[in-house]
C-alpha positions in Angstrom: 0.0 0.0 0.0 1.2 3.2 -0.8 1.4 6.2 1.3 -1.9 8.7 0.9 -1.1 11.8 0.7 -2.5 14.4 3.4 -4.6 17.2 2.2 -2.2 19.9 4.0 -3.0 23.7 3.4 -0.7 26.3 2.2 1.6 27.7 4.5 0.0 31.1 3.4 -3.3 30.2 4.9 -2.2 28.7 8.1 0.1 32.1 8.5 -3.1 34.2 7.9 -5.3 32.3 10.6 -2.2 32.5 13.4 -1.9 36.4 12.7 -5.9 36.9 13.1 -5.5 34.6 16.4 -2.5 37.0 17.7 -4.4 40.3 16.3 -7.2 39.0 18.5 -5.3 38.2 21.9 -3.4 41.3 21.3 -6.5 43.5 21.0 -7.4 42.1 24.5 -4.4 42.5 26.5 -4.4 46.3 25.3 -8.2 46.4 26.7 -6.9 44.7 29.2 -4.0 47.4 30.1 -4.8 50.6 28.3 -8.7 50.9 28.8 -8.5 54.3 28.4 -7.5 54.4 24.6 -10.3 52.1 24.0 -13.3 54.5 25.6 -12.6 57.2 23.2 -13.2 55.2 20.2 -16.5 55.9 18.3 -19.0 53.0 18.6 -21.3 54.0 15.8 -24.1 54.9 18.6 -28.0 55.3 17.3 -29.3 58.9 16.5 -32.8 60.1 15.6 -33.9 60.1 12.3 -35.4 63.8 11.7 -39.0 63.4 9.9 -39.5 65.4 6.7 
């Protein structure tokens, strides 16, 4: 029997999923430490609609 061959992906991919993963813990740890740089953001919040 021949050995099968394993469906691997590309290195690209697997490079792109490990930076999202760090992007994500790293966005936590600065909420974590720097709260402050995070309050000032703008969080898209709800305004009236004026009526014509």
């Amino acid at each position: 029997m021949e050995p099968q061959k394993k469906n691997k992906p590309n290195s690209l991919v697997i490079i792109l999923f490990a930076l999202v993963v760090l992007m994500i813990i790293i966005y936590f740890i600065l909420a974590m430490f720097f709260p402050t740089v995070f309050e000032h953001m703008t969080t898209g919040d709800l305004q009236p609609v004026p009526n014509k």
